[in-house]
C-alpha positions as CSV (number, residue, x, y, z in Angstrom):
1,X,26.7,-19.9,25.6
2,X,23.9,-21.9,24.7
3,X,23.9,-22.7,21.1
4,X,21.3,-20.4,19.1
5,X,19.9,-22.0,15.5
6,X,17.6,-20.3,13.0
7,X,15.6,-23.4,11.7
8,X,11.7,-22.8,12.0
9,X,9.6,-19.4,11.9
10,X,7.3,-21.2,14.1
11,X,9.3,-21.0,17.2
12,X,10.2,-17.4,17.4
13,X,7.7,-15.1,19.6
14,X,6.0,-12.3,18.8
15,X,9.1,-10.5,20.7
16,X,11.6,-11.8,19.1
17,X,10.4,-10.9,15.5
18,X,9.8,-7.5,16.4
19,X,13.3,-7.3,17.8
20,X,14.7,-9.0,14.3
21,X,12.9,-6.2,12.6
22,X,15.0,-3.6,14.7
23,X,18.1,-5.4,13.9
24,X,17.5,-5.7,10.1
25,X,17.1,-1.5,10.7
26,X,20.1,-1.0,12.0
27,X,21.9,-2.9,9.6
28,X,19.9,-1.2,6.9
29,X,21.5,2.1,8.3
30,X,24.8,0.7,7.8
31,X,25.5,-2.7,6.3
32,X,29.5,-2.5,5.9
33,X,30.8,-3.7,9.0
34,X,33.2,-5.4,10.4
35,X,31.9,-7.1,13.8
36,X,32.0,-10.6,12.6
37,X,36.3,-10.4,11.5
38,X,37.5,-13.5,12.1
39,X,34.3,-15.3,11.9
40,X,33.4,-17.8,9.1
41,X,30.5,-18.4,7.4
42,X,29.7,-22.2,5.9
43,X,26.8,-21.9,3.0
44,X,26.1,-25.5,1.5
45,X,23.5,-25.3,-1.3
46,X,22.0,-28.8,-1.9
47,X,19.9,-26.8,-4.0
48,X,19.7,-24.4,-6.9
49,X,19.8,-20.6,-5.7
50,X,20.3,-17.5,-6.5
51,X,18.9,-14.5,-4.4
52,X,19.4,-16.4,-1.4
53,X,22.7,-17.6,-1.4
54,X,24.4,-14.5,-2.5
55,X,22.7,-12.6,0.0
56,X,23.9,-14.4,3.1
57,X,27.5,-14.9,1.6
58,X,27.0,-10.9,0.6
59,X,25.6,-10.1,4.5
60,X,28.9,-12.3,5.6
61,X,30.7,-10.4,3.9
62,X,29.7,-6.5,4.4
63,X,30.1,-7.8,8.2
64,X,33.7,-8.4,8.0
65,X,33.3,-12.5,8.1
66,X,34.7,-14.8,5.5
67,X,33.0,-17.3,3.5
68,X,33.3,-21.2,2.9
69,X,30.9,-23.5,1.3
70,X,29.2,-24.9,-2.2
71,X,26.6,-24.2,-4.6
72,X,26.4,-27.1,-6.8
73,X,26.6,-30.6,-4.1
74,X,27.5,-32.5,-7.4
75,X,31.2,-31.4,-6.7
76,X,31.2,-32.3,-3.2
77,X,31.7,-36.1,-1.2
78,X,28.2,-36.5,-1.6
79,X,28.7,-37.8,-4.7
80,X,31.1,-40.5,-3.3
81,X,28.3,-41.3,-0.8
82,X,29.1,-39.2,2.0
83,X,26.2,-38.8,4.2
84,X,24.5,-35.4,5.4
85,X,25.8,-36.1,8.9
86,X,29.2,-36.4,8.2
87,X,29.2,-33.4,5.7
88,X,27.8,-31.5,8.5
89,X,30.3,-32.4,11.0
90,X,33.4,-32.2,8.7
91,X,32.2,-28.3,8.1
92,X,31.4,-27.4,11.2
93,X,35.3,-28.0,12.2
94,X,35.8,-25.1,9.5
95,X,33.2,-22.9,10.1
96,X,31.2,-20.8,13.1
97,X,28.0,-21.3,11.9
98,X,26.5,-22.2,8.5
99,X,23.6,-21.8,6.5
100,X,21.6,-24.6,4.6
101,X,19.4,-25.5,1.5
102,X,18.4,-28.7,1.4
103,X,16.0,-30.7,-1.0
104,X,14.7,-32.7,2.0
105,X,12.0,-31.3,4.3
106,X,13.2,-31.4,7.7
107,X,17.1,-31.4,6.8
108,X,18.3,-28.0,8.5
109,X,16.5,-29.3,11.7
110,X,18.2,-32.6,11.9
111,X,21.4,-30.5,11.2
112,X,20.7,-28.8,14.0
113,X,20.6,-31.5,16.2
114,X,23.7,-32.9,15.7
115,X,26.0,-29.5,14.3
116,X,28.1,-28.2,17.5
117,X,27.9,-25.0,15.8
118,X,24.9,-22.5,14.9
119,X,22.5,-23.5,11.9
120,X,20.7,-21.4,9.7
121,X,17.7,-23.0,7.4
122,X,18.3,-21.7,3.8
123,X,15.2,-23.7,2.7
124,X,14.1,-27.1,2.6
125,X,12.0,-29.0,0.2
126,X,8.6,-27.3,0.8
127,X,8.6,-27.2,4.6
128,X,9.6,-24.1,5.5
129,X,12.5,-20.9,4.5
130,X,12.6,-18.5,7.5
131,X,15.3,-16.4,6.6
132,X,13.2,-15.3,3.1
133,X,10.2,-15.2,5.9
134,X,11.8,-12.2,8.0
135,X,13.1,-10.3,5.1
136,X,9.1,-10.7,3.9
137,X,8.2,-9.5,7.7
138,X,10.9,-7.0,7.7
139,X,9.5,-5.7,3.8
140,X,6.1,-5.6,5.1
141,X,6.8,-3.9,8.4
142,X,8.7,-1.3,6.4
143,X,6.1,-0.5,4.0
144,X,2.9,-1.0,5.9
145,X,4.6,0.8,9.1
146,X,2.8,-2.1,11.0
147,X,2.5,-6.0,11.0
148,X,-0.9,-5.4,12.7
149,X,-4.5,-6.6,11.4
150,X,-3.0,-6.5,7.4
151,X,-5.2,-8.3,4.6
152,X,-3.0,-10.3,2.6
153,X,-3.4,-12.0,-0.4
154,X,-1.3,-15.1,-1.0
155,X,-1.5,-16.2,-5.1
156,X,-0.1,-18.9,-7.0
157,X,1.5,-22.3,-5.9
158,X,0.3,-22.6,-2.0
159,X,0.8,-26.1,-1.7
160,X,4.6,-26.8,-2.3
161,X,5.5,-22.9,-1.6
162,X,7.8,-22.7,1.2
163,X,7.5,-19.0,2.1
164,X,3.7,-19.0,2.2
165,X,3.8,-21.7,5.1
166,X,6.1,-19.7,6.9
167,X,4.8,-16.4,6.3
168,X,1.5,-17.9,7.9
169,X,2.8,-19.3,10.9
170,X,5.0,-16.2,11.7
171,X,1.8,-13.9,11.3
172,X,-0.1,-16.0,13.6
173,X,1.1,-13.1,16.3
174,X,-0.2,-10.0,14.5
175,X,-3.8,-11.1,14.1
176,X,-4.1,-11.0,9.8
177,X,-6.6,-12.1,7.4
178,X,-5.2,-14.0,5.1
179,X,-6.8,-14.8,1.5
180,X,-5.1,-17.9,-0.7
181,X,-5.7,-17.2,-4.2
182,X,-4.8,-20.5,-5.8
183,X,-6.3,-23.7,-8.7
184,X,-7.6,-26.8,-6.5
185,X,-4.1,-28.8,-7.5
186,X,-2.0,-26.0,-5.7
187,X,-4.4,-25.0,-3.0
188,X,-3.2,-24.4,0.6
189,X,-2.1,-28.1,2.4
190,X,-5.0,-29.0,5.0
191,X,-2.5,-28.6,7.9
192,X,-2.0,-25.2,7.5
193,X,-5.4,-24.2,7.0
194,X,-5.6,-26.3,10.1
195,X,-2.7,-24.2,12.1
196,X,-5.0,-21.4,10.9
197,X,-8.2,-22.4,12.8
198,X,-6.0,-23.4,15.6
199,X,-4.2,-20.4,16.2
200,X,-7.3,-17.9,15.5
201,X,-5.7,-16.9,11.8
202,X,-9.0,-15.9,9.5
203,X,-8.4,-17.0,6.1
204,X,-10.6,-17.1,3.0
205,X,-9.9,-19.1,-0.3
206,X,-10.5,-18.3,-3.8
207,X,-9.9,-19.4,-6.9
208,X,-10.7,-16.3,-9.2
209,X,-7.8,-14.1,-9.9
210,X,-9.6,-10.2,-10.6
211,X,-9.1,-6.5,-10.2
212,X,-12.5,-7.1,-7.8
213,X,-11.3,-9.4,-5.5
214,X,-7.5,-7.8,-4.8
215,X,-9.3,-4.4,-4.0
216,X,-9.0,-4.6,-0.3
217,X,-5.2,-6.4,0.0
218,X,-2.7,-4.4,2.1
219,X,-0.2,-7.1,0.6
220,X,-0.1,-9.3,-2.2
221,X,2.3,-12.1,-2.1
222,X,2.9,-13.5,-5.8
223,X,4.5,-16.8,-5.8
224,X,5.7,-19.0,-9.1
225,X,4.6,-22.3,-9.6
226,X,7.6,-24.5,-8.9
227,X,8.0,-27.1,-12.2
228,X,10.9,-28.3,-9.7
229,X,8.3,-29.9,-7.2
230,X,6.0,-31.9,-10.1
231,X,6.8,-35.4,-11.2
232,X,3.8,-34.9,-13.1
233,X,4.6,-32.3,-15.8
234,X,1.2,-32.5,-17.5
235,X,0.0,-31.3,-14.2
236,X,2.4,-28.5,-14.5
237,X,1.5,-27.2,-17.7
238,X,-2.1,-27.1,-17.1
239,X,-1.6,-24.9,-14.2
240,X,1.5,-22.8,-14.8
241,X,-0.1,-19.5,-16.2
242,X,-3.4,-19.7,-13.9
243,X,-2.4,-16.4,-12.3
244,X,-0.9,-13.6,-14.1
245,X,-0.9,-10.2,-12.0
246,X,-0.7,-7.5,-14.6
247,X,-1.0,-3.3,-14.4
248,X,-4.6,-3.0,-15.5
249,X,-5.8,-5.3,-12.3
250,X,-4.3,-2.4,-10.1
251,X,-6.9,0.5,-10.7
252,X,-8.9,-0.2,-7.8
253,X,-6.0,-1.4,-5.1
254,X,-5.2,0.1,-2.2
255,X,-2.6,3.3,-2.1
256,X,-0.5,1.9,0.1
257,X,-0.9,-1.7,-1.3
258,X,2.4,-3.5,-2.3
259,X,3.3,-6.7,-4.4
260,X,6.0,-9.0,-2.9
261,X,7.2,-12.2,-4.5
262,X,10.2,-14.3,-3.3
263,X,11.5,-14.6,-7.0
264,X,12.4,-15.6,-9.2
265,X,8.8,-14.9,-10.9
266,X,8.6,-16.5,-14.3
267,X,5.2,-15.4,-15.7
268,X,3.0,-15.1,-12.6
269,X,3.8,-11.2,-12.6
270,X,3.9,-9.2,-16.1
271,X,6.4,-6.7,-17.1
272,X,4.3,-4.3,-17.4
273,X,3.8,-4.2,-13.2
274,X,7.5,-3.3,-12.6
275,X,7.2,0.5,-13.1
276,X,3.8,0.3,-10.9
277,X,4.2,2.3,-7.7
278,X,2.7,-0.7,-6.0
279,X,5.7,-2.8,-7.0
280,X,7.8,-4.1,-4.2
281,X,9.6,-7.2,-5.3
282,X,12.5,-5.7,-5.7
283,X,13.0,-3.8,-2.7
284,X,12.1,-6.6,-0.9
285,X,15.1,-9.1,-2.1
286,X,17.4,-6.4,-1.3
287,X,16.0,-6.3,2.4
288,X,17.0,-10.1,2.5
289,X,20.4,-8.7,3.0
290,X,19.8,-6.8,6.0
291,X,17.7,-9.3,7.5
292,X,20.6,-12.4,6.8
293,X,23.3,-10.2,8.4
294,X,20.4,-9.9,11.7
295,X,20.1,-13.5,11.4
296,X,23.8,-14.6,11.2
297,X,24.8,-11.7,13.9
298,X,21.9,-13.3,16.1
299,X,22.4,-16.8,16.0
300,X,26.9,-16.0,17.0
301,X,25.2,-14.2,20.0
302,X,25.0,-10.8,18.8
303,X,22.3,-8.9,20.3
304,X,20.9,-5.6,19.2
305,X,22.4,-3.7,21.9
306,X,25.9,-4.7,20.5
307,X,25.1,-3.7,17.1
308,X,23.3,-0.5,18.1
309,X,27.1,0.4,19.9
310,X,29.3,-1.1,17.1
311,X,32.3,0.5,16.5
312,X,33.6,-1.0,13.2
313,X,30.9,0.8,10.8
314,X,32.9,1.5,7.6
């Protein structure tokens, strides 16, 4: 069997997303099972995280799979010098496929190329993190009821955030119109306002942050600004609390409107919000567990018939 990796949101059709989004719905019916027994699953954290690495070693788990790996790469070889290559080969003689964060942008897919087994992108530096990406296109399917023609409003740090670059280029199918709330030093990069024009994505900036201009968003996707991606932490401070989403900006929002955010939030969404109906955030990092066991099921060569006629639901 050829060998299947889960490194950019970019290459997966229309198709294919859709049938991710069945998969993550069947494992939302029943997450404990036991079709991967016998199977281990590698996570190697490079870098700090919290939702997303207990959720794939949790998905490995409720599937019956075991689980290797590290969260901290100061107690690995790495500190002796051992280089991501040889890291990557001397796991993949313990493992059947594993999932990576790594600080470097562009690190899962050079793992990729040279792993014999399956890899799965866990995030890396600001370039891309697809698995957060489907569980944000699995959240949004499942409260929208449709990834077709949605308004949505991305707020905060758009230049170094990760899941807003892949949300965009994974919505590029479902015809959206995208609005990027963000201050001139954390604006969207010009090559994905680019991929926007090229692929026919409508998009409109702002910088003002108001009950007025969130009336019309089907989804609002809060992000933090990252103090991790600034060597410059003057620059940080100046632009840290820009954006604040709190209750009293929700009067005029759409009923079925809901807020996202990858987490964690810091001060970019007050308190306040949690108890709003519109209030998502939560809900949406639990989905990340059924959309990591689709992913890890996917990329061993599950398919969604198999899962559909499992037999080992506990």
């Amino acid at each position: 069997m050829e060998k299947r990796n889960f490194v950019n949101i970019d290459h997966l059709s229309k198709e294919k997303i859709l049938y991710m989004i069945q998969m993550a719905q069947e494992f939302e019916k029943h997450p404990n099972r036991e079709i991967l027994k016998g199977k281990v699953v590698a996570t190697l954290f490079f870098e700090p995280s919290t939702r997303t690495r207990l959720s794939f070693e949790t998905a490995a788990n409720r599937l019956g799979a075991r689980v290797i790996g590290f969260a901290d790469p100061k107690i690995t070889s790495g500190t002796k010098g051992e280089t991501l290559k040889d890291t990557i080969l001397m796991v993949s003689n313990y493992a059947d496929v594993i999932a990576m964060r790594h600080y470097i942008e562009g690190a899962a897919q050079y793992a990729s190329e040279i792993a014999p087994i399956p890899i799965i992108n866990a995030g890396d530096g600001a370039h891309q993190h697809p698995s957060q990406c489907m569980l944000d296109l699995y959240t949004i399917y499942q409260t929208q009821g449709t990834l077709e023609n949605l308004n949505i409003y991305l707020v905060g740090d758009l230049k170094y955030g990760r899941t807003v670059h892949s949300l965009i280029m994974a919505m590029r199918h479902f015809n959206p119109t995208f609005h990027f709330i963000a201050p001139k030093e954390l604006a969207m990069p010009a090559e994905y306002k680019e991929y926007c024009r090229k692929h026919g994505i409508k998009f409109i900036e702002h910088t003002a942050f108001n009950e007025k201009i969130i009336a019309d968003a089907d989804i609002i996707y809060m992000t933090r600004v990252q103090k991790e991606r600034f060597s410059d932490l003057m620059e940080y401070e100046r632009v840290k609390n820009v954006y604040i989403l709190k209750a009293d900006m929700l009067n005029s929002a759409r009923e079925n409107m809901k807020i996202l955010h990858p987490l964690p939030r810091v001060n970019e969404i007050a308190y306040d919000v949690d108890d709003n109906p519109h209030a998502y955030y939560i809900q949406q990092a639990r989905n990340g567990l059924y959309a990591r066991e689709a992913i890890i099921c996917d990329v061993l060569g599950i398919t969604l018939e198999g899962v559909k006629n499992d037999k080992t639901i506990l």
